[in-house]
C-alpha positions in Angstrom: 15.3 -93.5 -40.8 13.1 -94.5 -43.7 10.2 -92.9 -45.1 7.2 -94.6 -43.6 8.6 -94.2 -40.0 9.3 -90.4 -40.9 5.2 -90.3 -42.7 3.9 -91.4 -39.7 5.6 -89.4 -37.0 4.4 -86.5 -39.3 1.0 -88.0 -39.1 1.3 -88.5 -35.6 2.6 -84.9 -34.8 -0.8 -83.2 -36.6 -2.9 -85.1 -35.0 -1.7 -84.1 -31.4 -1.6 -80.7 -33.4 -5.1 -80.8 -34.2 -6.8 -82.3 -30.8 -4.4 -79.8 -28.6 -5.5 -76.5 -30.7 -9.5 -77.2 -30.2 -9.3 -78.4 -26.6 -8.3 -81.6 -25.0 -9.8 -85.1 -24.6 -8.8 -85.4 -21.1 -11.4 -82.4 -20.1 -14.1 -84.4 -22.4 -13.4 -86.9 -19.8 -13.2 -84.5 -17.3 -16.8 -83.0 -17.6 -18.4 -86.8 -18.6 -18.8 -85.7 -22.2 -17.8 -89.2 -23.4 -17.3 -88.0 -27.0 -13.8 -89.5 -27.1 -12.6 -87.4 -30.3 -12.9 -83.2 -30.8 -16.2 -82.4 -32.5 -17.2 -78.8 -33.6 -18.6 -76.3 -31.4 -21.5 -75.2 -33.4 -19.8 -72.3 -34.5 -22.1 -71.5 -37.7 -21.5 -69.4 -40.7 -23.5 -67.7 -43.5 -22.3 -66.8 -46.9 -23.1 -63.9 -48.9 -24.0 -64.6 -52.5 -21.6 -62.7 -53.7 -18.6 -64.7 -51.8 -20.3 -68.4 -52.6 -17.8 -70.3 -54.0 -18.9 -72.8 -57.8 -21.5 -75.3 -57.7 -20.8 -78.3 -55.6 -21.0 -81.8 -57.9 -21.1 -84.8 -56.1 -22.9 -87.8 -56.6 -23.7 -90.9 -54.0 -25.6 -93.8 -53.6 -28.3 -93.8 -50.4 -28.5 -96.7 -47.9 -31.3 -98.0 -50.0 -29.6 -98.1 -53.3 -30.6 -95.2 -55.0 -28.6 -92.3 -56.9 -28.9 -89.3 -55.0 -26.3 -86.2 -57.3 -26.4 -82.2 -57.4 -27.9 -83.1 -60.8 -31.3 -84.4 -58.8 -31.1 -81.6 -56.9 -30.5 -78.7 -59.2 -32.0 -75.1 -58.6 -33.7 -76.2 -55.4 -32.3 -74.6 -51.9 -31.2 -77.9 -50.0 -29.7 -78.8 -46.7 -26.8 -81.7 -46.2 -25.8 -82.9 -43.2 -22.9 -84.6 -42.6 -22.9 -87.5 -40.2 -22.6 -91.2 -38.2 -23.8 -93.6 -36.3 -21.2 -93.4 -33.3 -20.9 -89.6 -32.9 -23.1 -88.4 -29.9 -24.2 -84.9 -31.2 -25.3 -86.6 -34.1 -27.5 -88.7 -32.2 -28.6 -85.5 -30.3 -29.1 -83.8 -33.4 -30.9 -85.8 -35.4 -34.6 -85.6 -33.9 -34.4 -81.8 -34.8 -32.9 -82.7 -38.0 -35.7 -84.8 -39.0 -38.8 -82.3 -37.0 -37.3 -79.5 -40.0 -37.0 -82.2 -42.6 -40.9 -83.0 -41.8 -41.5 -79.2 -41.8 -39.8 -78.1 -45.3 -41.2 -81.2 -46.9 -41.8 -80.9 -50.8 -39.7 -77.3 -50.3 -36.7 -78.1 -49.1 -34.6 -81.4 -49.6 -32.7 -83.1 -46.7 -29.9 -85.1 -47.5 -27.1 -87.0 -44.8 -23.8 -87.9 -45.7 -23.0 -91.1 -43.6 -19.3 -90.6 -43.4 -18.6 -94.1 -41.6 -21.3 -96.6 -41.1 -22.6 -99.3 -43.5 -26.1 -98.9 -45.2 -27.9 -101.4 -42.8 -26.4 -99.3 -39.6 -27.7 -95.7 -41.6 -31.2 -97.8 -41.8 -31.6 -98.4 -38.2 -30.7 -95.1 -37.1 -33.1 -93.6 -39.6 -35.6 -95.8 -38.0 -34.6 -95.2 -34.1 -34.8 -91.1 -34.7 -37.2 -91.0 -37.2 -35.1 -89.4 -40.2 -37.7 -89.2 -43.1 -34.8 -88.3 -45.2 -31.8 -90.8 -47.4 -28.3 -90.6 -46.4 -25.8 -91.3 -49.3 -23.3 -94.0 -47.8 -19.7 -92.2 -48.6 -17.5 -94.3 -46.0 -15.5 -96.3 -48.8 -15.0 -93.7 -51.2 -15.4 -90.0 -49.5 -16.6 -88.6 -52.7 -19.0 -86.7 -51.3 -17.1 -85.0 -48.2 -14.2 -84.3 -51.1 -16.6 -82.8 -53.3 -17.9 -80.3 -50.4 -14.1 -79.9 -49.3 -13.5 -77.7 -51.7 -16.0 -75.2 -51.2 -16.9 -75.3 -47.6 -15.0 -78.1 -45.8 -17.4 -79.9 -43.4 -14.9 -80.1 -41.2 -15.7 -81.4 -37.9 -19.1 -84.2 -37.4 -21.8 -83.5 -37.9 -21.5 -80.5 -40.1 -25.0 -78.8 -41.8 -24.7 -77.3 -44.8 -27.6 -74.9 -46.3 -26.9 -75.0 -50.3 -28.5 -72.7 -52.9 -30.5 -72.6 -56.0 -27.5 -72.7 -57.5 -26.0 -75.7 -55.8 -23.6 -73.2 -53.9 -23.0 -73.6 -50.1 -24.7 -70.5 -48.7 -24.2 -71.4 -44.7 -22.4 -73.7 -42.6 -22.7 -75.3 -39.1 -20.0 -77.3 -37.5 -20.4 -79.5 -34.8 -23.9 -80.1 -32.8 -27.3 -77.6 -34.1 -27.9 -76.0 -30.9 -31.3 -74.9 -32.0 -33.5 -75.7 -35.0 -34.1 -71.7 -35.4 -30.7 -71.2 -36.3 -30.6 -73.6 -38.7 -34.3 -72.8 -39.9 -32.9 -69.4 -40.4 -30.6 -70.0 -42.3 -32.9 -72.1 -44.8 -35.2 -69.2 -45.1 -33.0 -66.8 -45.4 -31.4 -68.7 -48.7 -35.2 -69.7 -49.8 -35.9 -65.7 -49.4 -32.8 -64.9 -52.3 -35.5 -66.4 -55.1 -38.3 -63.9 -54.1 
């Protein structure tokens, strides 16, 4: 048998792996979810200070063509949210997304990490759900979600990520924000750690 049949069995094999462990896509159809792929269940998670991991670097370029890196954001408390077009609890997410944005402005950067789309789709959904904040377009390289693997991996979509002074991830949510206290909390509680 040669290699690339055996590779992509193997690929094949954690993929069933993966969709079987965190539910099935037959009861997504079942209850008229129409996800059609295994998001995360908004499980969140906060960090102590003492257990952050290093800084995260990363740098990007935003759907408008601007540089957006950890540099630009150094020693200010910032929130990253990893996202697309296509993925319905983004869509569902994103007006609270944008409301806290709106409320933490000049405070507290937002930042989305268009894992997929092209710049001109990351426009008009800024514009449909009135996101006041740049998305760095990381479909063609992933340089972004690789540079947050390490540390925190933002591992289902959306993920939110609350990162500290120190450019640390300090919380996590994965999958859909249920609530904008949770993720409000979270924020606060970081911005508190400078007092």
């Amino acid at each position: 048998m040669n290699l690339r049949v055996l590779a992509a069995a193997g690929a094949v094999a954690l993929l069933i792996a993966g969709c079987t462990s965190n539910g099935s896509l037959e009861e997504q159809y079942a209850d008229g979810s129409g996800q059609g792929y295994i998001s995360g269940d908004g499980a969140y998670t906060e960090i102590p200070a003492a257990d952050r991991g290093a800084p995260i670097v990363f740098e990007g370029v935003d759907e408008h063509g601007d540089s957006i890196s950890s540099d630009s954001l150094a020693g200010q408390v910032y929130v990253v949210n990893f996202w697309y077009a296509g993925c319905p609890p983004c869509r569902v997410e994103a007006p609270d997304l944008a409301a806290l944005a709106t409320d933490y402005e000049g405070e507290v950067p937002f930042i989305g990490v268009n894992v997929t789309d092209s710049a001109d789709v990351a426009i008009t959904f800024a514009e449909k759900f009135g996101v006041p904040y740049p998305s760095i377009i990381d479909a063609s390289t992933a340089s972004v979600q690789l540079a947050f693997a390490g540390a925190v991996a933002p591992n289902a979509v959306p993920t939110t990520l609350v990162v500290d002074g120190e450019g640390r991830v300090a919380a996590r949510i994965s999958g859909l924000l249920r609530d904008q206290s949770i993720l409000k909390s979270m924020v606060d509680t970081v911005l508190a750690e400078d007092d």
